[in-house]
C-alpha positions as CSV (number, residue, x, y, z in Angstrom):
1,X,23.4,10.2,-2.1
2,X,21.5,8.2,0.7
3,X,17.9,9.5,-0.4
4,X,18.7,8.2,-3.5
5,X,20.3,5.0,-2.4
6,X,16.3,4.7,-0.7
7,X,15.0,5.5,-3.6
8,X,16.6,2.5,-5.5
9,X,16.2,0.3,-2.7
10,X,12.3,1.4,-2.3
11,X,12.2,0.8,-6.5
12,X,13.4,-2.6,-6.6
13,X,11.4,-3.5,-3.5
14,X,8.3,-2.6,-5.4
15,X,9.5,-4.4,-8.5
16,X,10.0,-7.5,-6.8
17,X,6.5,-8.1,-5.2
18,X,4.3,-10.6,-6.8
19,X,0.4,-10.0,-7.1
20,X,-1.4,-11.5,-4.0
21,X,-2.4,-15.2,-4.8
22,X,-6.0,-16.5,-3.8
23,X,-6.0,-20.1,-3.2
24,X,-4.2,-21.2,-6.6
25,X,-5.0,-18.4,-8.2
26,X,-2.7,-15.2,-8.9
27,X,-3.9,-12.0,-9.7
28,X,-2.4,-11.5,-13.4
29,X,-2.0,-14.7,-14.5
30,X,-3.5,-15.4,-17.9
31,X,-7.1,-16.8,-18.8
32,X,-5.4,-19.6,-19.8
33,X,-3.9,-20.7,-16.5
34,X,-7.0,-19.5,-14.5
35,X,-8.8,-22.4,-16.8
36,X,-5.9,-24.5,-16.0
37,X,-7.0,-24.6,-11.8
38,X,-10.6,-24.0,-12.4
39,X,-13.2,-25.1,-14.3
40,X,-16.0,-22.7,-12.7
41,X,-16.1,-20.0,-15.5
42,X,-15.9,-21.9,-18.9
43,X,-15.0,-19.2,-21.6
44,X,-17.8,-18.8,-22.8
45,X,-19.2,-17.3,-19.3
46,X,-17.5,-14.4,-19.7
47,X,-19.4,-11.6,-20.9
48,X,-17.6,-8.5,-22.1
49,X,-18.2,-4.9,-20.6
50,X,-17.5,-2.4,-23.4
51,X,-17.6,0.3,-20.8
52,X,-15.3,-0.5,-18.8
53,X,-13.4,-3.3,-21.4
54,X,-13.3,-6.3,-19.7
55,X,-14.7,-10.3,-19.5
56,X,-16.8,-10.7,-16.4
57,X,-18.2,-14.3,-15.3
58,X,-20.1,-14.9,-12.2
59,X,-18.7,-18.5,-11.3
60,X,-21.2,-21.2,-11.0
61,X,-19.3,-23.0,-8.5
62,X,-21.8,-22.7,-5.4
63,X,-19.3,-24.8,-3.5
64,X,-16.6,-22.5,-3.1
65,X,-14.8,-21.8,0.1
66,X,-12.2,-19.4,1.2
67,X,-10.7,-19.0,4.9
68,X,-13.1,-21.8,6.1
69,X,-15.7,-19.9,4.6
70,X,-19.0,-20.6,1.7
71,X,-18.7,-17.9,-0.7
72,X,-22.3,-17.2,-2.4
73,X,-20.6,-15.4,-5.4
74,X,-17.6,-15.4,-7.3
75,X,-16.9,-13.0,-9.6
76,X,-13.8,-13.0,-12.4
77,X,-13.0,-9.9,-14.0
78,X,-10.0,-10.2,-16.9
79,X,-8.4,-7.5,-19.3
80,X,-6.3,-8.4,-21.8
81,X,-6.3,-11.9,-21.3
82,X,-5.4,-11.7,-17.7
83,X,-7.0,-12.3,-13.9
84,X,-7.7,-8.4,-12.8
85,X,-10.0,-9.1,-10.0
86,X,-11.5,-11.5,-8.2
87,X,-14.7,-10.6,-5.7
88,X,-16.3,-12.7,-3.6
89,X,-19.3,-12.4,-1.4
90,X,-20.3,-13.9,1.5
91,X,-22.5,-13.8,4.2
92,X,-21.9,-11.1,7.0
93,X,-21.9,-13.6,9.9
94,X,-19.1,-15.0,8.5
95,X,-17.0,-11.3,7.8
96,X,-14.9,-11.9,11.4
97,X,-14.0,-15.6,10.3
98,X,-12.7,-14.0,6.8
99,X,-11.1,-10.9,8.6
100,X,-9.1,-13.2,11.1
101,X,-8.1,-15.5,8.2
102,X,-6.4,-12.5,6.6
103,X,-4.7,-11.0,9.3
104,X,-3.1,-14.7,9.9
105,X,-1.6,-14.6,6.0
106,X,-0.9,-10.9,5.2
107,X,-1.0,-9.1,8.5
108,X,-3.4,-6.4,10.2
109,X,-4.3,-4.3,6.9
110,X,-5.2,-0.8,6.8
111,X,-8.4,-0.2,8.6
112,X,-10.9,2.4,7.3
113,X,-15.1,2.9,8.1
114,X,-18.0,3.7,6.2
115,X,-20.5,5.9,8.3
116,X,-24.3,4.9,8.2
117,X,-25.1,8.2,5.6
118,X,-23.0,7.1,2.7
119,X,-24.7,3.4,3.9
120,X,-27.8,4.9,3.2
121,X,-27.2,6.6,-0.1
122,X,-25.4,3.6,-1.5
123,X,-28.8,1.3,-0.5
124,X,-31.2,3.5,-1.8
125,X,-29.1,3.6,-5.4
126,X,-28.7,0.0,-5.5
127,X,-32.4,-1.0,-4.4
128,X,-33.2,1.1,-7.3
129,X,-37.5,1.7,-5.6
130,X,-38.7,2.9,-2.6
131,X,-37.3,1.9,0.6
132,X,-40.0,0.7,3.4
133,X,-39.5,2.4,6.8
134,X,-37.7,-1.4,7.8
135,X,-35.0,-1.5,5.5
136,X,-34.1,1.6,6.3
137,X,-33.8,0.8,10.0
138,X,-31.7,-1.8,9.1
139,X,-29.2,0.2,7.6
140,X,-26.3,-0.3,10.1
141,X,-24.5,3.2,11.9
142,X,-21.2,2.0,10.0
143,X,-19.3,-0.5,8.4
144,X,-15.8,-1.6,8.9
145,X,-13.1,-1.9,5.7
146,X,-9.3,-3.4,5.4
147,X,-7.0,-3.2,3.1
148,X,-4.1,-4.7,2.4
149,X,-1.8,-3.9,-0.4
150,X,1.8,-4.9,-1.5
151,X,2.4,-2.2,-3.8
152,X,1.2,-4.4,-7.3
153,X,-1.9,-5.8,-5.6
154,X,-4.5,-4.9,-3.0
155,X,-7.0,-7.4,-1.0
156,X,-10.1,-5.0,0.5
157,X,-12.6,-6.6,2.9
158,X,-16.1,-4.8,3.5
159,X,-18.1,-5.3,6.0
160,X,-21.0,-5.4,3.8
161,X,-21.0,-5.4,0.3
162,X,-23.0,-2.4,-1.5
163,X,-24.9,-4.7,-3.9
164,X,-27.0,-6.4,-1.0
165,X,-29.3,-3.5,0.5
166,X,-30.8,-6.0,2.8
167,X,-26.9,-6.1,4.7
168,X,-26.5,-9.9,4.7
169,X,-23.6,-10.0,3.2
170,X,-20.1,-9.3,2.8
171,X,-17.4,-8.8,0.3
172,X,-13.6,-9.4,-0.8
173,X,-12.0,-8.1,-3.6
174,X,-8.2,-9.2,-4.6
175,X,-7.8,-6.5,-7.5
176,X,-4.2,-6.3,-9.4
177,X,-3.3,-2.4,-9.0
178,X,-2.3,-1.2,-12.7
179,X,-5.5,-3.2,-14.0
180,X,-8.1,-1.3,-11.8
181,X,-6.0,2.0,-12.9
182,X,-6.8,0.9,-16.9
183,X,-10.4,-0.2,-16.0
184,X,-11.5,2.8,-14.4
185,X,-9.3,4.9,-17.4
186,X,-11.4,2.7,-19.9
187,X,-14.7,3.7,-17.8
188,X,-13.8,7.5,-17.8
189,X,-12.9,7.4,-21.9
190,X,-16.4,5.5,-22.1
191,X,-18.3,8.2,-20.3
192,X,-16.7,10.6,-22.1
193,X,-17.5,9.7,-25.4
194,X,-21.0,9.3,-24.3
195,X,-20.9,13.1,-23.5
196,X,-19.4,13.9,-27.3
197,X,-16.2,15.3,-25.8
């Protein structure tokens, strides 16, 4: 009788958390609303990723901050009409600023590291040529990650983001849970039909 008493209790817990917000923004809100607060990613920005099936726009506001900081990139990512994911990148100086930040609104987070030789093997796939004997000294011996998740949304800082081979910068991705379950569904269907099964 008590495990299931938990049980409930642990159910309606879950039930009742609301998708992390970034500044006014809430994960799962509808396009609508996100146009509503911003007027960075007009709709026609959004392009549409039949792989995975979802509007992506890389916002052209190059004044946007978060936690005190610059960001150089926003990305928006929506399915079905609503905010899935939000990533911004920023530059790595700055990733201790943004980390503190964090910890000061939704706690410590969940730490986790990335050693230099999956580093490596993620730089030499996204430089996509030749790597000169200097980039790859620059590739750092690891890289640190937190996450933080509420059990309907999940905020996970890296150290550096895996787009930028040169290691400048940084990255933070507020992603709503049961979206990046359907996106990465979508992807696997995609590749699968690709493959005629």
């Amino acid at each position: 009788m008590k495990s299931a008493l938990f049980t409930i209790l642990i159910t309606i817990t879950a039930m009742a958390q609301e998708p992390f917000t970034m500044k006014h923004d809430q994960l799962g809100e509808s396009l609508a609303s996100y146009h509503q607060n911003n007027s960075d990613c007009p709709k026609a920005a959004f392009k549409a990723d039949k792989a995975s099936g979802v509007l992506v726009c890389v916002s052209n506001d190059k004044g946007f901050t978060y936690a005190g900081v610059r960001h150089r990139t926003k990305r928006i990512t929506v399915l079905d009409d609503q905010v899935a994911m939000i990533t911004l990148i920023f530059p790595h100086a700055e990733f201790n600023t943004v980390l503190n930040s964090l910890r000061e609104t939704v706690g410590n987070g969940i730490p986790s590291f990335t050693e230099r030789n999956v580093l490596l093997t993620l730089t030499k796939l996204m430089a996509e040529k030749e790597m000169t004997r200097r980039q790859l000294d620059a590739v750092p011996a690891r890289a640190s990650n937190f996450k933080w998740s509420n059990g309907v949304s999940t905020i996970l800082l890296s150290e550096y983001d895996a787009a930028d081979p040169s290691f400048q910068s940084s990255n933070l991705t507020f992603s709503l849970d049961s979206a990046v379950k359907e996106i990465r569904n979508n992807f696997d269907k995609h590749v699968e039909s690709l493959n005629g099964n």
